[in-house]
N, C-alpha and C positions, 0 to 999 in steps of 0.2 A: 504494500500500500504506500502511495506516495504524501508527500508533505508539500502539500502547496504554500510558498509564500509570495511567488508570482503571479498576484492580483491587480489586474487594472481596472478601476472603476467607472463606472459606466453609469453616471447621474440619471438616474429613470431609466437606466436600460433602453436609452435612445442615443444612438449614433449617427451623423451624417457617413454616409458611402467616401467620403473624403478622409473623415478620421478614421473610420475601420481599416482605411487603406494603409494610412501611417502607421496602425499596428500592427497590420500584416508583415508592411517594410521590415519594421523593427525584429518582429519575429523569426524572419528570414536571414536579418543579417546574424541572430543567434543560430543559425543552423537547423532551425526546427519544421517539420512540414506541417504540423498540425497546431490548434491550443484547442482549450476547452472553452466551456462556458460555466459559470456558477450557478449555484440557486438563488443568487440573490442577482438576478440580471447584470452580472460583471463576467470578465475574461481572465481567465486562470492559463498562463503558461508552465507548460510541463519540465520537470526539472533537471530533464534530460534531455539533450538533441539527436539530431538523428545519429552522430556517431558514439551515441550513450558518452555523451561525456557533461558533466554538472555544468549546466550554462553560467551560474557565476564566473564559473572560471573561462569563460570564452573573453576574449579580446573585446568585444564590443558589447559587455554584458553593464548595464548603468543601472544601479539599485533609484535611481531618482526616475527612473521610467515607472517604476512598479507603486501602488497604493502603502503606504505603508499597516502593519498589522493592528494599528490602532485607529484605521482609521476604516468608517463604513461603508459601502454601497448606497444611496436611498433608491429606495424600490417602488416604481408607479407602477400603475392601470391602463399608462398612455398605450401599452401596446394592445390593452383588448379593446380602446375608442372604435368607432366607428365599424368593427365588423362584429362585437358580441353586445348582450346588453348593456345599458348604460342608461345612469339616472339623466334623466333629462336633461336639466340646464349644464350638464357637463360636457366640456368640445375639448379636444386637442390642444388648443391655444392654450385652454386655464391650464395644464399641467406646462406647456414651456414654461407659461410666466413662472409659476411657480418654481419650476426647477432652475431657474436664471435667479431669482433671488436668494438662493443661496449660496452664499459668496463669502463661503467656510466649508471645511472639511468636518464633518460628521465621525465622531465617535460612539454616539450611539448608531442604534439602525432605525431609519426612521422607513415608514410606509406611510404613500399617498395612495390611497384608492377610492374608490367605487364599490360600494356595496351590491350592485347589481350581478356584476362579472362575475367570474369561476376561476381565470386563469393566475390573479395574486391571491395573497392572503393579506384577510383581513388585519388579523392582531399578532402577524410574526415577528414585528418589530416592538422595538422600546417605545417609540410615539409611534401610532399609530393615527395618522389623518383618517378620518371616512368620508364620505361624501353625505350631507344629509338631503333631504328634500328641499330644503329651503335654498334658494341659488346664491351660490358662492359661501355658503357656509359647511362649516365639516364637526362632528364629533372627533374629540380627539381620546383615545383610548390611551391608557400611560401600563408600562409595564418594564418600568423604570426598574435595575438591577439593583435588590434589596427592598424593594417596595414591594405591596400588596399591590395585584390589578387592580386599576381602577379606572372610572371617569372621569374626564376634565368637566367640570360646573355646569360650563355656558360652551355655546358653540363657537368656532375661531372664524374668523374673515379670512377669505381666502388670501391677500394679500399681507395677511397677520403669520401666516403660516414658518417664513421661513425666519422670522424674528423672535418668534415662540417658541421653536424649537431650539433656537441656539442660545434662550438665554437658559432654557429649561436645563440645556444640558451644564451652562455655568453654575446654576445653584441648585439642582437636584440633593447634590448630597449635603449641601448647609441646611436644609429643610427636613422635617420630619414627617410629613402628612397633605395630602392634595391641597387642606384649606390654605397652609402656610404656602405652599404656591402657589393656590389662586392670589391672595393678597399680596407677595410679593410682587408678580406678575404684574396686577395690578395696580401697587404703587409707579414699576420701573420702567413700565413698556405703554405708550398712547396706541391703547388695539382697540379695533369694533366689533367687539365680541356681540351676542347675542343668546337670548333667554332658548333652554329648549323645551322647546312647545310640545315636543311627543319624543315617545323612546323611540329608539332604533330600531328599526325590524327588519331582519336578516332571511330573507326566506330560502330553504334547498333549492339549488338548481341542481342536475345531473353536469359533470364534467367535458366540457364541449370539445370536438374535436377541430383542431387546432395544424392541422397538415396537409399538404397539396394548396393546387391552385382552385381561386373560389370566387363568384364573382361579391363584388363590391360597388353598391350603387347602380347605374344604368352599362356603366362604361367602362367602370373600373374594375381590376380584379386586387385580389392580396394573395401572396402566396408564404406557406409554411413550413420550414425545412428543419428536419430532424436528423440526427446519429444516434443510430444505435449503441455506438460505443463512446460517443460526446467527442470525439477527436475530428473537430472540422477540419478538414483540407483546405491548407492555402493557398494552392493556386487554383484552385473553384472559386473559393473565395473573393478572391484578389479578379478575375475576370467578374465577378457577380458588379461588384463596386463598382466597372467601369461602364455596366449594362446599366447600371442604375444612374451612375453619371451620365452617360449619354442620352439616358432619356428621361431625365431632370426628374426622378426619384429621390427627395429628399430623406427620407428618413428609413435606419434599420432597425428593428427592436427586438430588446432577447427579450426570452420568457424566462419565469422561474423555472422553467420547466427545461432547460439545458436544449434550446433550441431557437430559433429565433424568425420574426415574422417579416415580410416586404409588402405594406400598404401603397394603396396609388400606382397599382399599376394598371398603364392606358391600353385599351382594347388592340390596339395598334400595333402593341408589341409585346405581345403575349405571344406568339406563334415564336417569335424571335427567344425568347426566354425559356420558350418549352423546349426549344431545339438544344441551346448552350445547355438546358439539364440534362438532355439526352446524351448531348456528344461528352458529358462529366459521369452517363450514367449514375445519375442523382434518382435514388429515389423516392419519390414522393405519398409514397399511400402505404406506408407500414400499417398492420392492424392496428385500431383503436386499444387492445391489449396493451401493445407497444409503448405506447405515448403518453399511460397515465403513470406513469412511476418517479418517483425521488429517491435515487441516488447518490451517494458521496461519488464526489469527484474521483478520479483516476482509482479506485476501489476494485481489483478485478473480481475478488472472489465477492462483492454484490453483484456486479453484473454476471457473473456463471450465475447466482444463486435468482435474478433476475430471469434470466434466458431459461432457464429448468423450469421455470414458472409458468413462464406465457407458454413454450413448449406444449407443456402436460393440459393451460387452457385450451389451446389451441386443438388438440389432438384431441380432447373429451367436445369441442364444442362448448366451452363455455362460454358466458357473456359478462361481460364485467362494464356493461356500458355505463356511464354517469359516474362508477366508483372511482377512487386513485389508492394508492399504494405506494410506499413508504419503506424502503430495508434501511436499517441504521445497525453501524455495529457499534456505535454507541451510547452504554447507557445511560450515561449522568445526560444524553441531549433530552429534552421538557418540552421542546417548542416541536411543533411537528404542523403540517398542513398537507392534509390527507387523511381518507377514507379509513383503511387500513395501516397499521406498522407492522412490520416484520422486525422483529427486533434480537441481533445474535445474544445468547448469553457467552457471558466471559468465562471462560474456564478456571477452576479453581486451582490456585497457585500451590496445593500441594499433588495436585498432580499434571505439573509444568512440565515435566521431563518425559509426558508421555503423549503419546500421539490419539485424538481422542476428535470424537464424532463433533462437531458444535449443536449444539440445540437451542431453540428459539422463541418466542415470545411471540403468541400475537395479537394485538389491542385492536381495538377500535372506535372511530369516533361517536358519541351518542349521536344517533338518528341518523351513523353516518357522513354527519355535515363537519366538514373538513373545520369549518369555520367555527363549530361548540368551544373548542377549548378544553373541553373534559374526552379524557379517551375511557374506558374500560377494557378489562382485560379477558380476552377470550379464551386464550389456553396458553398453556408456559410447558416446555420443558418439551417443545417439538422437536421431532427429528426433523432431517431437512426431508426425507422420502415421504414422511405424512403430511406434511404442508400443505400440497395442490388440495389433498382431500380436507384439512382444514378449513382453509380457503372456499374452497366449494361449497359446504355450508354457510360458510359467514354470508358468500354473496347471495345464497339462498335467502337470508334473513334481510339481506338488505332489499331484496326485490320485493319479496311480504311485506317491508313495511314504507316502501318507497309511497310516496301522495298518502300516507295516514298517519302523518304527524299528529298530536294529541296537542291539545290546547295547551296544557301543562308542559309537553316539551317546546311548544312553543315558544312560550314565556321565559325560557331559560337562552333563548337567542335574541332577547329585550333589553335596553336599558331600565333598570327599575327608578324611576325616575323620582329619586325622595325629597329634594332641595332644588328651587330654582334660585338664582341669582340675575336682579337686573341691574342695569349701571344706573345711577342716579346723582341727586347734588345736594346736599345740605347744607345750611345755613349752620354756620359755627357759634352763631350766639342765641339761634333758639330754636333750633332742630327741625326748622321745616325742610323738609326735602321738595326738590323741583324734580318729578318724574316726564321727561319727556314723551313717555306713550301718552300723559294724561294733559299736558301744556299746564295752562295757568288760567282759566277764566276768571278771577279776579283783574285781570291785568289786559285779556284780549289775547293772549296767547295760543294759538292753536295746536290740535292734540297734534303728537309728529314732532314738533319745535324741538329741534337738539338743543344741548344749552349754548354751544360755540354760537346757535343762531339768534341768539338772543338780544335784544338791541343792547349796548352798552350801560344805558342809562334806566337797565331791570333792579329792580330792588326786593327785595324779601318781602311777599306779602302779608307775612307779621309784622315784621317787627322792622321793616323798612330799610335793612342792612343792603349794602351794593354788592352787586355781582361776585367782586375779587372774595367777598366772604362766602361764596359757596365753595365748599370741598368735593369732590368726586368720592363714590362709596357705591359698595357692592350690596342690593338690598335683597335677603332671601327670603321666597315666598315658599309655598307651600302649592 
């Protein structure tokens, strides 16, 4: 098993065909034909070249190329816009702005999404952005390292996002509990948060598939290209970049899913594009089997333990449509997003000197929904030869209970909504508060009126104080 520390980060896992091109360059002048792709929409070079020799040690090897280990990926939704679902007032645009403003390196992992999609996850990061109903605003879910999960209060302003999250990651650990961060927040950052009016509601979708060419819109297609063994070829690659430059295709996007997508392509030159896949012999329609799994990087005995899998699916006729799947040989990893975990157990270290079967774990998400957060555990202490029949039942139980969510597990993919918080203004010398949802009829003020809109010469409808004595304050209702 290898040790990646050759990451390059990939802000939203959106690249111009010009910069993927620069890192092929680079790749090449390391010696290498292939990289990989991460799960967190970044690019992992392998640690070995083609003549197995440690690329540190190549002549042209620049550690200032590579991400450093402290520092994160952010992972968007931008790549399922436009061809999966998506909450309404969400476009392509609002995730550039957003990923342009930030202008810092991320130590935490943060996710921007869309609650509608299938292809990110929800809550795999430390901040978690969501998209709510309301346009341009988002829940922010925190799952801040040594904290309990929680909710952020109030909802964030889209262009609050990238300022929120950097200060969050400054004072996370000076603080002990969401409220001391709402109020700090509050004193140090001028954001246009907003009241949340309803919880979240997260509903199953089945896992979409995600590969070949498809059409998009009247005229457009997108097309989705996979490895089966995650080792993209560079010079497929490197020709794909100059089809896309030549026919003013701006953008390429990974998936978490160790593969990556091409939106906006014109009707025009799709024939041209099926052909350059042919003559690469690229292929494009692996089973839906294939496609829904999460793997550690350059891991071979996951992927043997992967390939015996879909195998033995394949050969019985099984269907596993809508589910995903998950091998870690990892135990202490918590964070998962997927259906199913295969999970190895560690053999015990007094009997290290001997050669011995692995056996395995396998959990799963309640109701199935990659998105719960709660796994349970279906059976422990598998061989690897009884898994497909493990397996086979599990997805048994997932199709029985596919579309018969129960109301109660529903509620358990809600925000429970216990505190609201609205921004408001008090008067420091006799506590009236100016609520802008309610204006001021005393004064002629209309409901709406922010207080910045306020004429200069407002004064405290008690007790007759000037404007400069209102304070800004968090009022929470119920």
């Amino acid at each position: 098993m290898e040790t990646f520390i050759h990451r390059v980060n990939i802000k939203g896992g959106i690249l111009s065909p010009s910069e993927l091109r620069q890192i092929i360059a680079y790749a090449e002048q390391l010696e290498l034909d292939t990289f990989h792709f991460g799960s967190r929409q970044d690019i992992i070079f392998p640690s070995k070249n083609t003549n197995a020799s440690l690329i540190e040690e190549h002549a042209s090897y620049d550690a200032t190329f590579f991400s450093p280990e402290t520092q994160q990926n952010i992972s968007c939704s931008y790549v399922a816009i436009d061809i999966f679902n998506a909450t309404v007032w969400l476009r392509g645009t609002t995730y550039l702005y957003i990923l342009e403003e930030f202008r810092y390196q991320p130590a935490l992992k943060i996710n921007i999404v869309d609650p509608k999609q299938q292809m990110v996850s929800l809550f795999y990061g430390d901040l978690n952005f969501i998209a709510s109903s309301r346009e341009d605003y988002w829940y922010l879910f925190l799952k801040l390292p040594g904290w309990e999960e929680i909710f952020y209060p109030v909802l964030i302003f889209t262009w609050d996002i990238a300022k929120i999250a950097e200060e969050i990651e400054n004072v996370y650990q000076k603080v002990t509990n969401v409220e001391e961060l709402f109020q700090y927040l509050n004193e140090s950052l001028d954001t246009n948060n907003s009241v949340i009016e309803k919880p979240l509601r997260v509903h199953f979708r089945p896992f979409p598939y995600y590969e070949g060419m498809n059409k998009m819109g009247i005229n457009q297609y997108w097309l989705g290209l996979y490895w089966r063994n995650n080792k993209y070829d560079l010079k497929f690659l490197k020709t794909l970049c100059e089809f896309c430059i030549e026919n003013r295709i701006g953008k390429i996007c990974l998936t978490p899913w160790k593969s990556f997508i091409i939106k906006g392509i014109h009707k025009e030159c799709k024939l041209e594009l099926e052909k350059l896949l042919g003559q690469y012999g690229i292929n494009v329609r692996h089973s839906a089997l294939e496609l829904n799994w999460h793997l550690p990087v350059g891991n071979q005995k996951a992927l043997e333990l992967k390939k015996f899998l879909v195998m033995n699916f394949d050969q019985n006729d099984i269907s596993t449509y809508g589910m995903t799947f998950a091998i870690t040989m990892n135990r202490i990893q918590k964070r998962y997003f997927t259906s199913v975990v295969i999970e190895e157990n560690k053999a015990p270290d007094v009997i290290k000197d001997f050669v011995v079967r692995p056996t395995y774990n396998v959990l799963y998400a309640k109701n199935f929904d990659p998105n719960t957060r709660n796994y349970l555990v279906y059976a422990q202490d598998i061989d690897q030869i009884d898994l497909p029949g493990v397996l086979l039942e599990l997805t048994k139980s997932y199709f029985q209970s596919l579309g018969n969510t129960t109301t109660e597990d529903f509620i358990e993919t809600t925000i429970q909504k216990e505190t609201l918080a609205i921004e408001v203004y008090q008067c420091q010398d006799c506590q009236t508060i100016y609520d802008p949802s309610l204006g001021d009829d005393l004064q002629n003020i209309p409901v709406g009126t922010e207080f910045k809109e306020l004429p200069k010469e407002y004064k405290c409808s008690l007790c007759e104080a000037s404007i400069t004595n209102f304070e800004k304050m968090m009022l929470e209702v119920s």
